[in-house]
PyMOL commands that place a pseudoatom at each C-alpha (Angstrom):
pseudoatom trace, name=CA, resn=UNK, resi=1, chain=A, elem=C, hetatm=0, pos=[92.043, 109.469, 116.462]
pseudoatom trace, name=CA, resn=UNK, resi=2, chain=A, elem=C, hetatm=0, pos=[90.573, 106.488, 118.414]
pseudoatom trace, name=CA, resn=UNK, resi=3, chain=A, elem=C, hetatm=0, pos=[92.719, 104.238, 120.496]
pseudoatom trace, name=CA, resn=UNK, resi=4, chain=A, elem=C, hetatm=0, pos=[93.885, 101.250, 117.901]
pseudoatom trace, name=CA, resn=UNK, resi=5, chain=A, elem=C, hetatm=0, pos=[93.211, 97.383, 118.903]
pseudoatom trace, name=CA, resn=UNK, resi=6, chain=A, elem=C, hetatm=0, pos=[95.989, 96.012, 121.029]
pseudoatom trace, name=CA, resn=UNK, resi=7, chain=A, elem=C, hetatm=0, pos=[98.412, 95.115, 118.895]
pseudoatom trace, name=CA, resn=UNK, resi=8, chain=A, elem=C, hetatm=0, pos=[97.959, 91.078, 117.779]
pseudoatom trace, name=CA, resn=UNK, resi=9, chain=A, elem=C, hetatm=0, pos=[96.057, 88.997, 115.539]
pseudoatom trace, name=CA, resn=UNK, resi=10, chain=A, elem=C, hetatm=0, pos=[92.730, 88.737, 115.048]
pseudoatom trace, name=CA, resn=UNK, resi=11, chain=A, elem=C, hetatm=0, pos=[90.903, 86.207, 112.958]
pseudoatom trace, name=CA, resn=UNK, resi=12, chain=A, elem=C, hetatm=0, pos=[87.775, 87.035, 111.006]
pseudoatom trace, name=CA, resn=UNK, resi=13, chain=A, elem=C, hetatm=0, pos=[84.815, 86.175, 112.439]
pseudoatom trace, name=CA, resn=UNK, resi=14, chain=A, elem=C, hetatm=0, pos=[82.922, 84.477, 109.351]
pseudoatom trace, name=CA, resn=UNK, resi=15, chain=A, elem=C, hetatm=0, pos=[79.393, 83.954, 111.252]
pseudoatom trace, name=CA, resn=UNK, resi=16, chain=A, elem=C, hetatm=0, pos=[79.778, 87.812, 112.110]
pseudoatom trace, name=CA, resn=UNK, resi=17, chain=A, elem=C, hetatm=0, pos=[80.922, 89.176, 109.194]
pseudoatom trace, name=CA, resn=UNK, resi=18, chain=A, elem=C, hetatm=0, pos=[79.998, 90.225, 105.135]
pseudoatom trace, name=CA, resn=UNK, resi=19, chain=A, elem=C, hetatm=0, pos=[81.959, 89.629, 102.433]
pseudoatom trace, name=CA, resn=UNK, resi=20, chain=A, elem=C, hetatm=0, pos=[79.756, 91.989, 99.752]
pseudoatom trace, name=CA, resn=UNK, resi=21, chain=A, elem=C, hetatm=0, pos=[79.511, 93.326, 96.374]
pseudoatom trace, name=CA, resn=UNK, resi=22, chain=A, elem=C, hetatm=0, pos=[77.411, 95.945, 94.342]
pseudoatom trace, name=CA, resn=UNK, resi=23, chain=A, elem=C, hetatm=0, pos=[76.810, 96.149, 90.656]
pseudoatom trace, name=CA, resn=UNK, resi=24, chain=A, elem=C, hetatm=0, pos=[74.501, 98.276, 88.174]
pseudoatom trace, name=CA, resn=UNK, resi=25, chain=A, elem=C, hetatm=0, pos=[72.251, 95.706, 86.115]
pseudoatom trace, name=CA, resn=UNK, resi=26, chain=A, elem=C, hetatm=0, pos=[70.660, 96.779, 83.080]
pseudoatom trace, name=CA, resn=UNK, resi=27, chain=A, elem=C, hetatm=0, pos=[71.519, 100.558, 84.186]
pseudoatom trace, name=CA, resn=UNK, resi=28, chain=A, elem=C, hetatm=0, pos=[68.307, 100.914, 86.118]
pseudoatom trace, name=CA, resn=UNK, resi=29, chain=A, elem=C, hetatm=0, pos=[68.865, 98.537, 89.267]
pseudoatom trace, name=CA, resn=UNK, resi=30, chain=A, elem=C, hetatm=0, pos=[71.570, 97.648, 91.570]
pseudoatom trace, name=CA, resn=UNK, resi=31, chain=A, elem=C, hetatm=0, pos=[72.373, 93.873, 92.423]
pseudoatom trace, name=CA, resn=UNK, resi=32, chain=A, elem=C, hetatm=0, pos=[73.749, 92.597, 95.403]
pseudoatom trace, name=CA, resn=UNK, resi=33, chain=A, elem=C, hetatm=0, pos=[75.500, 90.138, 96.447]
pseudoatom trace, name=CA, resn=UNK, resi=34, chain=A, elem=C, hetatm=0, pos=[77.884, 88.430, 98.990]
pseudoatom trace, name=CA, resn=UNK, resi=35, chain=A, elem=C, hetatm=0, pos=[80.175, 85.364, 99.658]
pseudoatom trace, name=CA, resn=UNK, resi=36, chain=A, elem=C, hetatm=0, pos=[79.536, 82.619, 102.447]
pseudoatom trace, name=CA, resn=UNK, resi=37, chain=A, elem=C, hetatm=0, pos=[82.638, 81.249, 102.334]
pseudoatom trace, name=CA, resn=UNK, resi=38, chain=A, elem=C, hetatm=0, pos=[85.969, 83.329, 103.507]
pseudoatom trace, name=CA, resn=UNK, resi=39, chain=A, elem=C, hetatm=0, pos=[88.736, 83.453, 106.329]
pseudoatom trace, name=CA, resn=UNK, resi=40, chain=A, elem=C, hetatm=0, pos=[90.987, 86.177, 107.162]
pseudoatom trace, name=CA, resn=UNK, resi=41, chain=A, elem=C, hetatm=0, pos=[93.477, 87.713, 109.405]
pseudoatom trace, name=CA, resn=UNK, resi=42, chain=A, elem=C, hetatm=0, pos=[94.023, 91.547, 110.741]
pseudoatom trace, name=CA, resn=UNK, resi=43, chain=A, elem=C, hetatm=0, pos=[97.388, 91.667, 112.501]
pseudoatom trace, name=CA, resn=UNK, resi=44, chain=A, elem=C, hetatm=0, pos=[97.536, 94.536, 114.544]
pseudoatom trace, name=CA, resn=UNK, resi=45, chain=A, elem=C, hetatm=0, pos=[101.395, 96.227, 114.425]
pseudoatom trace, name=CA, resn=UNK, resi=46, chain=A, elem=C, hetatm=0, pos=[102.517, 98.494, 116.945]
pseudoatom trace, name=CA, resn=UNK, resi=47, chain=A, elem=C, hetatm=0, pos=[101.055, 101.317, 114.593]
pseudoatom trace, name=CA, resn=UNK, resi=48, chain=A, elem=C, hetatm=0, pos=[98.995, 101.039, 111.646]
pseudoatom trace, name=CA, resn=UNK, resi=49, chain=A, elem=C, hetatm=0, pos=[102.224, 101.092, 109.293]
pseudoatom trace, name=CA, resn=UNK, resi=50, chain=A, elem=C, hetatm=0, pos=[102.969, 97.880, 110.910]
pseudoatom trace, name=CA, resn=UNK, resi=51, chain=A, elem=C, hetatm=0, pos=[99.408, 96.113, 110.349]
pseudoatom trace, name=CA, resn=UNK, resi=52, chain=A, elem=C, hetatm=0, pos=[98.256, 93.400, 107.819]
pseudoatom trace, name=CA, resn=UNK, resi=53, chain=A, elem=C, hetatm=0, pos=[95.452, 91.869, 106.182]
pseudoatom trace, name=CA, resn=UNK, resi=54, chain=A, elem=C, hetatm=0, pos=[94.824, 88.693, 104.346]
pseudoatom trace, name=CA, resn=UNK, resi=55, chain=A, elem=C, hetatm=0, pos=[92.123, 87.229, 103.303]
pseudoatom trace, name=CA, resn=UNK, resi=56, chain=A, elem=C, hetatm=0, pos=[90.790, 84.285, 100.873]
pseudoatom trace, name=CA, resn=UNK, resi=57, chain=A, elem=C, hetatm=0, pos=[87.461, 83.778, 99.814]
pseudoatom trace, name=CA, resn=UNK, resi=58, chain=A, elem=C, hetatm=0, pos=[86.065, 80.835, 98.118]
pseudoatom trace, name=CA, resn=UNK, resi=59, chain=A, elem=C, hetatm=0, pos=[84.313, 81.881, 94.546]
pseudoatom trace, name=CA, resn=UNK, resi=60, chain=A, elem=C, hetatm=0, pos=[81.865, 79.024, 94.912]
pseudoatom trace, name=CA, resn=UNK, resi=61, chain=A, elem=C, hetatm=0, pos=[80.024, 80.189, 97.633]
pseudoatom trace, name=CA, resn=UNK, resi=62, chain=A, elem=C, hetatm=0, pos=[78.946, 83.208, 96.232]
pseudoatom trace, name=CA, resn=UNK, resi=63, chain=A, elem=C, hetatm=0, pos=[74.719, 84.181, 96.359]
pseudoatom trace, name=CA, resn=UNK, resi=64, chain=A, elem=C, hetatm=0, pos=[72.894, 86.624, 95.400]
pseudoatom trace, name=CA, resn=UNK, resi=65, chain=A, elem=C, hetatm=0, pos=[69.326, 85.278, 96.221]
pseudoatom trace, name=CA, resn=UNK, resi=66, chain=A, elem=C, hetatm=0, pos=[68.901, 84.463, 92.255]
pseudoatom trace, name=CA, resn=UNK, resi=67, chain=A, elem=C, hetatm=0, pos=[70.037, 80.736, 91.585]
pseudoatom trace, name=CA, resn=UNK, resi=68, chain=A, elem=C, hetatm=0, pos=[70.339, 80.769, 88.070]
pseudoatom trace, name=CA, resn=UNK, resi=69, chain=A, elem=C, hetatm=0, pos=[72.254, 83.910, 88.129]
pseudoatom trace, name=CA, resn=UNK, resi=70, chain=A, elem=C, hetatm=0, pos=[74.841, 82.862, 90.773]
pseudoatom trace, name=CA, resn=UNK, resi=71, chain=A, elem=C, hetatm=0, pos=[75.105, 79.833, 88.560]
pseudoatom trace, name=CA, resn=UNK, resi=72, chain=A, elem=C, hetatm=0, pos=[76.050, 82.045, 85.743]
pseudoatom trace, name=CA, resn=UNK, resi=73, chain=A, elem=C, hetatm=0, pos=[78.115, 83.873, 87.957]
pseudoatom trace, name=CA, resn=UNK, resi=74, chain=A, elem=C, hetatm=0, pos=[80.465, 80.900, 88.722]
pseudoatom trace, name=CA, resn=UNK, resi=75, chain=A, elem=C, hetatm=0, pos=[81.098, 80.462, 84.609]
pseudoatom trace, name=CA, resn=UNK, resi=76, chain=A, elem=C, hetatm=0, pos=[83.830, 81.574, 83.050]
pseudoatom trace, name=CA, resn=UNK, resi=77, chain=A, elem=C, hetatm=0, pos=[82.200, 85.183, 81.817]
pseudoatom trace, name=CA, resn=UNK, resi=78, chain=A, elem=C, hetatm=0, pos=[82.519, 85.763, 85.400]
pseudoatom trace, name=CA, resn=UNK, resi=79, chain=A, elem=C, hetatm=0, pos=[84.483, 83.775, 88.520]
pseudoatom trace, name=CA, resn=UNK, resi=80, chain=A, elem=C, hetatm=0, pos=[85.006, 80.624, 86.596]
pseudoatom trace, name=CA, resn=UNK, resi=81, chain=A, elem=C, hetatm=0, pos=[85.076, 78.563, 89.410]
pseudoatom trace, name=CA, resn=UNK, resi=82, chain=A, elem=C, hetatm=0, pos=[86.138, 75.832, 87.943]
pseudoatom trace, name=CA, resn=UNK, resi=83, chain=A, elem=C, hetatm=0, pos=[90.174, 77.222, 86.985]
pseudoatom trace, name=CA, resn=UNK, resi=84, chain=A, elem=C, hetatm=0, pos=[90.096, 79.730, 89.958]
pseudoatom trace, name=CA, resn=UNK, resi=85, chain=A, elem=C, hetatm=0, pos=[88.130, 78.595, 93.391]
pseudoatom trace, name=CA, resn=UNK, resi=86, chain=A, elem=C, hetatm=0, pos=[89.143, 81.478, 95.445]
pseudoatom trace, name=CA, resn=UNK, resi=87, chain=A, elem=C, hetatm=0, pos=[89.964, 85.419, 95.907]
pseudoatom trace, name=CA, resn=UNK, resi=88, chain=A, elem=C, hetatm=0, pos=[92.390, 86.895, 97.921]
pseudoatom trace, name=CA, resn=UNK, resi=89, chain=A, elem=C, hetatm=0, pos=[93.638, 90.033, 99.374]
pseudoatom trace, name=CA, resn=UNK, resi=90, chain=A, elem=C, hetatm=0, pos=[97.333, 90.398, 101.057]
pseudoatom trace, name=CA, resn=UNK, resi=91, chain=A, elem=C, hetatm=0, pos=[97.469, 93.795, 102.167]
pseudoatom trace, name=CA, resn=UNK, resi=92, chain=A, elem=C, hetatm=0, pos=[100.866, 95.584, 101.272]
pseudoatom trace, name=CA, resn=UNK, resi=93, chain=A, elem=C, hetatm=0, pos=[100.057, 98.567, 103.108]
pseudoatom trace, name=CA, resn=UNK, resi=94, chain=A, elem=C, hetatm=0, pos=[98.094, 100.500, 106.160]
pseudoatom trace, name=CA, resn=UNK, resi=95, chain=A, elem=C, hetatm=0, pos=[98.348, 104.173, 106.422]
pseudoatom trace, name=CA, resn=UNK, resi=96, chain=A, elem=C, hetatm=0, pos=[96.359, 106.979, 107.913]
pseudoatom trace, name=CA, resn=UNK, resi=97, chain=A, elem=C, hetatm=0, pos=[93.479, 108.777, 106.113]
pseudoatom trace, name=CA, resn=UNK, resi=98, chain=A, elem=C, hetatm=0, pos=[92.522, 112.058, 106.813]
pseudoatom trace, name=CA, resn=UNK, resi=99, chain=A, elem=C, hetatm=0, pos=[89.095, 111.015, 107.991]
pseudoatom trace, name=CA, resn=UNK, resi=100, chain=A, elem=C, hetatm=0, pos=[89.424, 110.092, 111.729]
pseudoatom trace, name=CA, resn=UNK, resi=101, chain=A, elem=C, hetatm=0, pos=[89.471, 106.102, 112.545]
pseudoatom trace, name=CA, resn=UNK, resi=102, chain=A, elem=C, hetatm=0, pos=[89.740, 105.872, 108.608]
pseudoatom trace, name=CA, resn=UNK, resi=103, chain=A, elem=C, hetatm=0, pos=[93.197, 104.262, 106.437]
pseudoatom trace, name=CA, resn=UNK, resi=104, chain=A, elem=C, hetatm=0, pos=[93.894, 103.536, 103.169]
pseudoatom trace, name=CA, resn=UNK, resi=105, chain=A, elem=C, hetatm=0, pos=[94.038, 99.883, 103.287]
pseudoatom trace, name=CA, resn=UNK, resi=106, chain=A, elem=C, hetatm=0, pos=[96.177, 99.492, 100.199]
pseudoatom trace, name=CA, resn=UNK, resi=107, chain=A, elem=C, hetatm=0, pos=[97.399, 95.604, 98.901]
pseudoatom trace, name=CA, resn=UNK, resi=108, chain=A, elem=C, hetatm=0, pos=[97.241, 92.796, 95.827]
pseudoatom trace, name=CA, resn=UNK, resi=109, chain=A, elem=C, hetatm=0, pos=[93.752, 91.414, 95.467]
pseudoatom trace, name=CA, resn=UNK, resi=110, chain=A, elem=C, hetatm=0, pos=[93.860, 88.302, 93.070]
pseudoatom trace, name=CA, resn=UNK, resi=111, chain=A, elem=C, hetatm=0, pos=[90.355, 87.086, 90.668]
pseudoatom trace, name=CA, resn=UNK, resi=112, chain=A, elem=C, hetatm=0, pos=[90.738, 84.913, 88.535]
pseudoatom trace, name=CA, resn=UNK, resi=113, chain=A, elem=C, hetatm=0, pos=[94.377, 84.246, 88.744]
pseudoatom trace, name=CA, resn=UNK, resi=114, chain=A, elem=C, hetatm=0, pos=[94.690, 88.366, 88.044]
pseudoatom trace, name=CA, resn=UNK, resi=115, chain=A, elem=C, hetatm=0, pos=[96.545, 90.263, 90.611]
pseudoatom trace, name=CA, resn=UNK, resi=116, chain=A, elem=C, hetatm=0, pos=[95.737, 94.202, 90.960]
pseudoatom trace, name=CA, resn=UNK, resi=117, chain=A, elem=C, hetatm=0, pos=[96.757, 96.798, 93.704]
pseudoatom trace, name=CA, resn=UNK, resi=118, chain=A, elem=C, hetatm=0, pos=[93.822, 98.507, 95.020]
pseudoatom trace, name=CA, resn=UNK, resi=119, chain=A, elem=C, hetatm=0, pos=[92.894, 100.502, 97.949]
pseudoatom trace, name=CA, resn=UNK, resi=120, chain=A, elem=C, hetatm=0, pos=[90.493, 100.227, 100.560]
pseudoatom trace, name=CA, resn=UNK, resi=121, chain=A, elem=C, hetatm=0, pos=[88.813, 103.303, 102.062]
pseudoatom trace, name=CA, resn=UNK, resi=122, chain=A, elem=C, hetatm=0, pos=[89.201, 101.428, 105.716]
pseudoatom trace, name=CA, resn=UNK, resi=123, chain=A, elem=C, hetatm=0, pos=[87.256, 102.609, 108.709]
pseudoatom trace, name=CA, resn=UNK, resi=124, chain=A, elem=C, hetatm=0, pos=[88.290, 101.068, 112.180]
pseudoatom trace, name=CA, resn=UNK, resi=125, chain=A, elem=C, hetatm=0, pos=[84.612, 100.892, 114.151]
pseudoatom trace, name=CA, resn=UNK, resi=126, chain=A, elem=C, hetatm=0, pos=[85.895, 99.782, 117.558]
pseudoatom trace, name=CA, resn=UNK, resi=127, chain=A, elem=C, hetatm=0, pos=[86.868, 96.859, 119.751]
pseudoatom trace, name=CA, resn=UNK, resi=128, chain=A, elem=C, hetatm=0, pos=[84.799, 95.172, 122.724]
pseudoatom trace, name=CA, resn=UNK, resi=129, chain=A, elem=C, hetatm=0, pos=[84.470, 92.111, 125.080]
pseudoatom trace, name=CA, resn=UNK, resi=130, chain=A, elem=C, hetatm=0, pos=[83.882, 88.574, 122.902]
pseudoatom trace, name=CA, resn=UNK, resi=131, chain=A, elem=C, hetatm=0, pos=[80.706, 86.664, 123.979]
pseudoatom trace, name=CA, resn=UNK, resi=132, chain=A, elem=C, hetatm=0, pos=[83.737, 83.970, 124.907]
pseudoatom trace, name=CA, resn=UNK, resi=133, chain=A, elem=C, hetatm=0, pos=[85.390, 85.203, 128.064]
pseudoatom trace, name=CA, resn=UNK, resi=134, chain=A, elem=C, hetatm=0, pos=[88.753, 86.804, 127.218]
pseudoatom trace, name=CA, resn=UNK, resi=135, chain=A, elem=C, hetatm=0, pos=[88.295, 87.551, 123.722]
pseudoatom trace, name=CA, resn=UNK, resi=136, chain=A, elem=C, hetatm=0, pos=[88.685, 90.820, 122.376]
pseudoatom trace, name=CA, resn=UNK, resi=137, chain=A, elem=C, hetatm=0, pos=[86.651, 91.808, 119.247]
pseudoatom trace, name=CA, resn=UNK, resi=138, chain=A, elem=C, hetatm=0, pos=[88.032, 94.569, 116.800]
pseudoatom trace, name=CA, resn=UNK, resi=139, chain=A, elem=C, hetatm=0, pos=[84.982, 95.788, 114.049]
pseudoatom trace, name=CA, resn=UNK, resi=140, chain=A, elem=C, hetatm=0, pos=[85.762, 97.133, 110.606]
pseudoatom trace, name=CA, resn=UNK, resi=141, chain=A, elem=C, hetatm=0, pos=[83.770, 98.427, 107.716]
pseudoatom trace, name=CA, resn=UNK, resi=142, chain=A, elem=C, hetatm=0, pos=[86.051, 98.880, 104.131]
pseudoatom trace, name=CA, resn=UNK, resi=143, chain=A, elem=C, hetatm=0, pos=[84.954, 99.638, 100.221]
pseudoatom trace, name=CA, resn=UNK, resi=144, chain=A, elem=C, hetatm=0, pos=[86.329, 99.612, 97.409]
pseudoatom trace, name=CA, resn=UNK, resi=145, chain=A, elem=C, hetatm=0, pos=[85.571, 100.636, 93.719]
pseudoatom trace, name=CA, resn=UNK, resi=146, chain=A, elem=C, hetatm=0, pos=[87.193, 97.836, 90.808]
pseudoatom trace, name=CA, resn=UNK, resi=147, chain=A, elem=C, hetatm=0, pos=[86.396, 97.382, 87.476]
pseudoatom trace, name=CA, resn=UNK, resi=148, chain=A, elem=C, hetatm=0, pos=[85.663, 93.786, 86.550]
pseudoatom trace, name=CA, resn=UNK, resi=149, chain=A, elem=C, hetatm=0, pos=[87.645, 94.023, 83.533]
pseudoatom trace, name=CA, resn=UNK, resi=150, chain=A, elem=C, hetatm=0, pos=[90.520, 94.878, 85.260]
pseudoatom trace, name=CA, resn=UNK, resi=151, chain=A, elem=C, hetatm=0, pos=[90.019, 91.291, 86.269]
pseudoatom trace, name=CA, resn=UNK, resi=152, chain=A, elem=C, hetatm=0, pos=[89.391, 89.164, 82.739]
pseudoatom trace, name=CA, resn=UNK, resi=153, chain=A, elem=C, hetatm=0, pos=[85.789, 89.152, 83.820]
pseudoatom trace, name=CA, resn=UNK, resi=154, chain=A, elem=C, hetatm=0, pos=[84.552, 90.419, 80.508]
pseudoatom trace, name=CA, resn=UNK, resi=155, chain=A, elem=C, hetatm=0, pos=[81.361, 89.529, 80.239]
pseudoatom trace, name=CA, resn=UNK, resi=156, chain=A, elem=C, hetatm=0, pos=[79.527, 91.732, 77.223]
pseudoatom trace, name=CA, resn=UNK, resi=157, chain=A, elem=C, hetatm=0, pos=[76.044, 91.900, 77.434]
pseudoatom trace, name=CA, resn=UNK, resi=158, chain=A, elem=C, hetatm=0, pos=[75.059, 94.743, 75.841]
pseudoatom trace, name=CA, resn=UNK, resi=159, chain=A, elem=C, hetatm=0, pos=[71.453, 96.312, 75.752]
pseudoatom trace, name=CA, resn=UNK, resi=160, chain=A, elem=C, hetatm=0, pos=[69.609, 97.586, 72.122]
pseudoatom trace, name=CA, resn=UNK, resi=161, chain=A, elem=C, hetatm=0, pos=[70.605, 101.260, 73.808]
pseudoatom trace, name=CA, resn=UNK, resi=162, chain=A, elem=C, hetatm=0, pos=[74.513, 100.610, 74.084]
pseudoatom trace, name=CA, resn=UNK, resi=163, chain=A, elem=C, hetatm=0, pos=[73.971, 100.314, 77.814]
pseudoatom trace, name=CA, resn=UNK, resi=164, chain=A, elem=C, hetatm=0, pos=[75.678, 97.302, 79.341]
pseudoatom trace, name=CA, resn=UNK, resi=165, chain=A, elem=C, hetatm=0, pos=[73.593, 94.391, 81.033]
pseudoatom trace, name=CA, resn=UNK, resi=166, chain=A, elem=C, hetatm=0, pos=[76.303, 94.589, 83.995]
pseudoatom trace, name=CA, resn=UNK, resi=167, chain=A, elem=C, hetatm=0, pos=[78.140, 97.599, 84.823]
pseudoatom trace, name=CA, resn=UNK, resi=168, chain=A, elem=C, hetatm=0, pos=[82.161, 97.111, 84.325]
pseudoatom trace, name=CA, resn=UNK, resi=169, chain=A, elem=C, hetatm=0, pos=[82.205, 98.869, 88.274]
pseudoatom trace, name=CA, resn=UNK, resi=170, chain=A, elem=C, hetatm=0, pos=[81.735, 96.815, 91.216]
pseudoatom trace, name=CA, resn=UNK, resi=171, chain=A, elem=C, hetatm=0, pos=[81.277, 98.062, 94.662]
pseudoatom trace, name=CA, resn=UNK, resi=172, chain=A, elem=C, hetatm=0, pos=[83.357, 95.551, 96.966]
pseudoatom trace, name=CA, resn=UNK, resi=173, chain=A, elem=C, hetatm=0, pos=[82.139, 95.953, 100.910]
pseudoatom trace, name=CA, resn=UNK, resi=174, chain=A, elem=C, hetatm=0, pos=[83.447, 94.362, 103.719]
pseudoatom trace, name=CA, resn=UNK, resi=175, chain=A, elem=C, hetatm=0, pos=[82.010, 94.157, 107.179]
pseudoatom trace, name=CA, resn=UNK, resi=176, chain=A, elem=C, hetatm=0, pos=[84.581, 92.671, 110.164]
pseudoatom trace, name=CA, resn=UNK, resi=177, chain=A, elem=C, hetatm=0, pos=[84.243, 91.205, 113.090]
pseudoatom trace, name=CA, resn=UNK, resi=178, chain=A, elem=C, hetatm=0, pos=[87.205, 89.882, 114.229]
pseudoatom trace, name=CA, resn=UNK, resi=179, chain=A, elem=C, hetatm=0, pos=[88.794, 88.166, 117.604]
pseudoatom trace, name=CA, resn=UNK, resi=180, chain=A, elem=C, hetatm=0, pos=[91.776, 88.454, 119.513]
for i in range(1, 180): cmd.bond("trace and resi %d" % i, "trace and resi %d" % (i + 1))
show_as sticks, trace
zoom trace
């Protein structure tokens, strides 16, 4: 296994980073999208038992290069914005995978005001010098599979076929650049 950060904290680098998601539309195509808008902190423990994430993403900045759809997307058949402005992860949990520089990033992600326990496949990509003399920059990658419903995001649009307009699975990908 590679050598872990130096233990600390290390903020998320928003202008570096993706916040993304994934999601079958009308069966045929995937759309993708991804959030502007988010802050977060990986606190590096001594080992990865004693490491922590949190996170908090605002729902209104989502995009997905369609602006009717994002619209749509901030109702209440999806984010509704309006009674719940952000997401957030707290991490309850870092162990070991079997995969080398991967964990299971495991912790309470909220939408809509609905708390679930899922688990990240995490993979640690790294650390390096800052552009900013001093810094220290730690690089993550993590997924995650949820299903929407799970969530009160219930949207039904169903096809003449049965098939569903949006797939109930959503792809959640994270790209990190954080600084120490």
């Amino acid at each position: 296994m590679s050598q872990l950060p130096a233990p600390g904290t290390y903020n998320v680098d928003a202008s570096h980073s993706q916040v993304g998601f994934v999601c079958r539309h009308l069966v045929a195509s995937k759309v993708r999208g991804h959030f502007t808008d988010f802050e977060g902190a990986v606190v590096i423990g001594d080992t990865p038992e004693t490491s922590s994430v949190t996170a908090t993403i605002q729902a209104g900045s989502i995009t997905t290069n369609n602006e009717q759809r994002d619209g749509h997307l901030k109702t209440p058949d999806f984010l509704d914005l309006e009674n719940h402005p952000t997401l957030t992860f707290v991490s309850t949990s870092v162990t070991p995978a079997a995969k080398e520089d991967h964990f299971d990033l495991t912790g309470d992600l909220t939408i809509r005001g609905i708390t679930k326990q899922v688990t990240f496949d995490l993979e640690y990509l790294g650390t390096g010098p800052h552009m900013v003399e001093g810094l220290t920059i730690a690089a993550f990658e993590a997924s995650v599979e949820i299903d929407r419903r799970d969530f009160n995001v219930s949207f039904d649009g169903v096809l003449e076929n049965g098939g569903l307009v949006v797939s109930n699975k959503i792809t959640l990908h994270l790209e990190i650049e954080a600084a120490k």
